[in-house]
Every structure is written in structure tokens, then in C-alpha cells.
N, C-alpha and C positions, 0 to 999 in steps of 0.2 A: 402254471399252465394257463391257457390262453384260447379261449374258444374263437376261432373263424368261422363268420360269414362267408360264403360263398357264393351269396348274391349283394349283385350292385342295387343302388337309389337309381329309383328314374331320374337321368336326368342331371343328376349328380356328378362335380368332377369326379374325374377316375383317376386313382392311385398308382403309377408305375413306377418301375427303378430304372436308371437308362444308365450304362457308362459310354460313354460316345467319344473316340480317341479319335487322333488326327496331329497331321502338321500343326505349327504355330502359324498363325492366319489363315487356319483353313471353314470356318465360320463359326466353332463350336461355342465360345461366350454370345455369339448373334444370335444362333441356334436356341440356346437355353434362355435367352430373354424374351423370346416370345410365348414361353409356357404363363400360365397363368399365377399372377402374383407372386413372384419369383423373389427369391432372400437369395442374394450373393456372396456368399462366405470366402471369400478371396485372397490369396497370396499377395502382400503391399507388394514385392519385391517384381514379378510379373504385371503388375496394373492391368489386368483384362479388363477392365469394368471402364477403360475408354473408348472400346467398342460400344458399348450402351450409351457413352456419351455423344454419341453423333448419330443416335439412331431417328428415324420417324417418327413421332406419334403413331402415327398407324401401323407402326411395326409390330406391338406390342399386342396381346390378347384382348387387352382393355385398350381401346387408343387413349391415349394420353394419359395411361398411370406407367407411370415408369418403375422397373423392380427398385429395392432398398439392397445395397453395397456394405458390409461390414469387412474391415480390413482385418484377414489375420495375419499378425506380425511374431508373436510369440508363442510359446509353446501353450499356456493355461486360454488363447484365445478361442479356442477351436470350442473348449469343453463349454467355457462360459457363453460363447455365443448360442450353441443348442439349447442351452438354459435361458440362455433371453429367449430364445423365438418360441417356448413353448406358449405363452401366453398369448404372442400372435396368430400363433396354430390354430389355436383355441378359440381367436376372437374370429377367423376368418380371414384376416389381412395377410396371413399367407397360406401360399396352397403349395409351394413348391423350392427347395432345396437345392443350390445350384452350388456343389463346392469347386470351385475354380481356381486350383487346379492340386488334383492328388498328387500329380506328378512333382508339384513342388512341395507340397503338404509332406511328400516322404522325404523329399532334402531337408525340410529345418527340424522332422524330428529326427531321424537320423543321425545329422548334427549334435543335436541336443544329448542323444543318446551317446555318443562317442565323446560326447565334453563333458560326460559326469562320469565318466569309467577313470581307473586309478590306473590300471594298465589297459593300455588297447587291446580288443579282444571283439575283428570286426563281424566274426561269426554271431557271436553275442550278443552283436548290435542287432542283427538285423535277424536274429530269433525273436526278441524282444520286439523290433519294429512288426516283424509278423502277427506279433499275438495283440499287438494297440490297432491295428488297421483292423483286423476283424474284428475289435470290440466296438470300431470308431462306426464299420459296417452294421454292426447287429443293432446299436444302436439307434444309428440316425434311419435306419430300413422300419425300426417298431416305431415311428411317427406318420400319422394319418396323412402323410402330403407327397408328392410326387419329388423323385429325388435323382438331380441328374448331377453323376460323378462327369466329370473332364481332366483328358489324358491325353501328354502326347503319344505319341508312337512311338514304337517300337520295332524296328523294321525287321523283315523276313533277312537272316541270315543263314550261312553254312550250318552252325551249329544248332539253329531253329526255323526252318522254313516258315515256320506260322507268323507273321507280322501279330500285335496287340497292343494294348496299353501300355505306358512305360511304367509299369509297378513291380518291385524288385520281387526275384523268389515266390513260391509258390503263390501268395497274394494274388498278383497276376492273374492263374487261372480263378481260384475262388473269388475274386471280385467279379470277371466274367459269370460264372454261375450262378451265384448270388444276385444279380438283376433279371430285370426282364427282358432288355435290350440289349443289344450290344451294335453301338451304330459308328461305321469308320468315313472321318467327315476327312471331306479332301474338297480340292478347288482346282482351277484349273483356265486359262486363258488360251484361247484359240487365234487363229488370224485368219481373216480374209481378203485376202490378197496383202498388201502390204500394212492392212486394217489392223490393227487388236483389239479383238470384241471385249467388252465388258466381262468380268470375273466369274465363273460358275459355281456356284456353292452348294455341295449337293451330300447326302447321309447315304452313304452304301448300305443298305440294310442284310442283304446276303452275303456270302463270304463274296471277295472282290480278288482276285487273284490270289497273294501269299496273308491278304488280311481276314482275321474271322470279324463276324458279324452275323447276327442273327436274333432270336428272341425264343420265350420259352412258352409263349402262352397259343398260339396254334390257332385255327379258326381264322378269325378277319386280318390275324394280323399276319399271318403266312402268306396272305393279299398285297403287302405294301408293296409300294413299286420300287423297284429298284433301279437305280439310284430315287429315294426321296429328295424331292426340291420343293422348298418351302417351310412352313413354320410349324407352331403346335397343332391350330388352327387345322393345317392339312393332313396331318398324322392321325389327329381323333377324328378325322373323319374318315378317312380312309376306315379307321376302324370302328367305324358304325354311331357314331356320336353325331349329333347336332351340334355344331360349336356355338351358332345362337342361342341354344335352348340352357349349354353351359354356363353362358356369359350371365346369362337371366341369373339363372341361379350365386352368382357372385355379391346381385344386390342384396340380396338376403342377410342384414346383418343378423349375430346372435350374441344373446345374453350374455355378457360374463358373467362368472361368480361373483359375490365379493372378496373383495381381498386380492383378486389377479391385479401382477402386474404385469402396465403395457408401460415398453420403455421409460421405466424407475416411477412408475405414477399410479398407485393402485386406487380400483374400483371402490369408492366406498357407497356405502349404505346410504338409502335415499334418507333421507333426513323426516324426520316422524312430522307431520302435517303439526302447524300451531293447535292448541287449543282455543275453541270459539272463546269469545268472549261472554262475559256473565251476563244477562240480560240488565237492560236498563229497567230501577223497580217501575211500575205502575202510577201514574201519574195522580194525588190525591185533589180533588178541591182543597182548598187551605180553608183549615178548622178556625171557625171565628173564638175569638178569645172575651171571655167574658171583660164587660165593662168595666171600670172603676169605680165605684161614685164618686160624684163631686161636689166638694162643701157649699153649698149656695150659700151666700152670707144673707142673715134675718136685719132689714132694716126697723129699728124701732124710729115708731110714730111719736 
């Protein structure tokens, strides 16, 4: 059991879950790297994280700290990389969880899951894939740091009007419920006259025709505008935040424990101060030493 808080730090980053789906290039890895000190847990095979490589400095929440990219390639990746960033967590160097992309993340276990069956049995697969995706949820949601899933789409058809995330079977809706957001990023290129404007990169925050979208928390953030354009920056503010007053609080380092480790390198013990030295004794005058006598030789007369 697990007691909550129900109020926030002044001042303090604020903790949300976002899934935010869309086309491929419709800005959602740009999106996510403007949150503050963002871990990129990424599908190799996808390479999103070449959108961050071409971005501004002043893109970013901190200008010029760019987020940290870890490649997942294999199935034990995913697990071992939460287990790295705890101690980042902890030290402050990250505030924010960007897995990119679920939508791939269920193809290579899925995969995985059908290459270890003896006979095929794709129901099986993906009951099982079911029951890892909500643990992989419950999990990475109980870590103190803001945490945005990315998806593509799934488009409104016959047999589902609702457009959503591409995440197979039930998952799907419970990863929707399970955050606080639900934001459908789309782009879009206009013309003026025989012009083409510059690319619009925009976060539907309310349902948007056949797509859902929305959030659970009520209040400022039933305020956001819809279509959202722009970064973290303009999201927390929108929802009553200072994004100054946030950033302040980033310089803040803290204490680790001993013994944390930060990337294979643990904290050790400050080293006990030398022992003074013994004092120098006391400076004596030098004891005179008694004389010798000396034979004076007796001349005889």
C-alpha cells in the first residue's frame, strides 16, 4: 500500500503521463524533447532520436542541454534501462521518460513471444503481450518523473469509428485511461497561392473528428487550447505553472546516497579527513655537560 500526496511543491516540476499518437512525422519525438530532461528509450530500428539531432538549442526546456538517447534493440533492454535511470531519477538528471515508440515496442515483443512458442498459438501471444504492457505501464507510471508514451495511429475505420493509438487489443483503451493525456499530433502544409507555407505541428488536445483526445485532471487543463502549438514550456503554462520559476528549480542538485550508481560509477564515501599531525616537542636549551678534567703535567724544578 502506498500513501498519496495530493498536493503539489511550489514550484516544483509537475508529474504527468501523456500518450500522444499521430502519423510518423507528425512532430511527436520534437514534441517530447522539449519536456524537461527527457531519457529517450527508443526503438534502434525506427531511429527517432534523429529528430533531436537537428534540433535548436533553444528548443529544448534547458537551451542547450540536449535529452540522453538509449537504444532498445532487444527484449531484456527495456527492463535494464529502467533500472539504469533509477539512480538518474534520484540524482535529478532526469525528470522525464520518453518511450519511443510502443508502437514498435509491441512488434519486437510480440515477435519474441511467437519465437519462443513450440506451436503457434497467436491468441496466446498476445494475451501474454497484454498482461507485459500493463506491467511495463504500472511500472514505469510508479517512478517520480513525467512520462510520455508515443504511438502511431490508428485510423477511424468501419469496424471502429474511434481513431487511437496503434496498441493491439484491449491495451489500447487501458493505456488511454491509465494517463493523464491523451494528445493526437498531426501536421499539416498549406499553400498560398502557388506558395507552400512552412509545416504546422500542432497536439489536438480534444477529440478532433474520428480521433480521441483528452485528459483526466479537469480544471486548467480543460483550458488548453485546441489545437496545442508549441512545447512543454507552453503546456505548463497554460496550466498555471511558471516555466521560469520550473527551470530554477532544475539547478537544484541533490544528494545521492552512498553507494548509488550513476552510469556503472558509484557514489562513494567522502574519505575520513587525514589525522593532524603530532605536534613538534618543545624546544629545550641544550644541557651543558659537565667538564672533564685535564692532567696538567707538574714540571719539576
Amino acid at each position: 500500500m502506498r500513501e498519496i500526496n495530493l498536493d503539489e511543491s511550489a514550484n516544483a516540476i509537475p508529474h504527468h503521463t501523456f500518450l500522444t499518437y499521430g502519423e510518423s512525422r507528425a512532430g511527436k519525438t520534437r514534441w517530447s524533447a522539449t519536456f524537461p530532461r527527457p531519457l529517450f528509450l527508443s526503438d534502434v530500428t525506427e531511429g527517432g532520436w534523429e529528430t533531436i539531432r537537428y534540433m535548436d538549442d533553444d528548443d529544448f526546456f534547458e537551451p542547450g542541454r540536449r535529452p540522453m538517447v538509449w537504444g532498445i534493440e532487444k527484449m531484456t533492454d527495456m527492463s535494464e534501462a529502467l533500472a539504469k535511470a533509477d539512480p538518474l531519477i534520484a540524482s535529478g538528471e532526469v525528470h522525464t521518460l520518453v518511450i519511443d515508440s510502443l508502437s514498435f515496442y509491441v512488434d519486437l515483443f510480440l515477435n519474441y513471444l511467437i519465437g519462443a512458442q513450440v506451436k503457434r498459438d497467436m491468441r496466446g501471444a498476445y494475451g501474454d503481450l497484454g498482461i507485459h504492457l500493463r506491467d511495463l505501464r504500472v511500472k514505469v507510471h510508479s517512478r517520480p518523473v513525467n512520462v510520455v508514451w508515443l504511438c502511431l495511429a490508428k485510423h477511424p475505420d468501419e469496424s471502429d469509428p474511434t481513431g487511437g493509438p496503434m496498441i493491439p487489443g484491449q491495451q489500447a483503451a487501458k493505456f488511454a485511461a491509465g494517463c493523464h493525456f491523451i494528445f493526437h499530433a498531426r501536421s499539416y502544409q498549406e499553400k498560398r497561392g502557388q506558395e507552400l507555407l512552412p509545416p504546422v505541428f500542432e497536439m489536438r488536445t480534444r477529440r478532433f473528428g474520428g480521433y480521441l483526445a483528452g485528459n483526466r485532471l479537469g480544471g486548467m487543463a480543460n483550458q488548453l487550447p485546441d489545437p496545442l502549438i508549441g512545447g512543454y514550456s507552453d503546456l505548463v503554462t497554460y496550466l498555471g505553472y511558471d516555466a521560469d520559476e520550473l527551470r530554477k528549480t532544475l539547478a537544484i542538485k541533490k544528494v545521492l546516497p552512498v553507494g548509488t550508481v550513476i552510469q556503472d560509477r558509484a557514489v562513494k564515501p567522502a574519505p575520513a579527513p587525514a589525522p593532524a599531525p603530532a605536534p613538534a616537542p618543545a624546544s629545550r636549551p641544550p644541557v651543558a655537560q659537565p667538564r672533564r678534567p685535564v692532567a696538567i703535567p707538574v714540571v719539576k724544578s
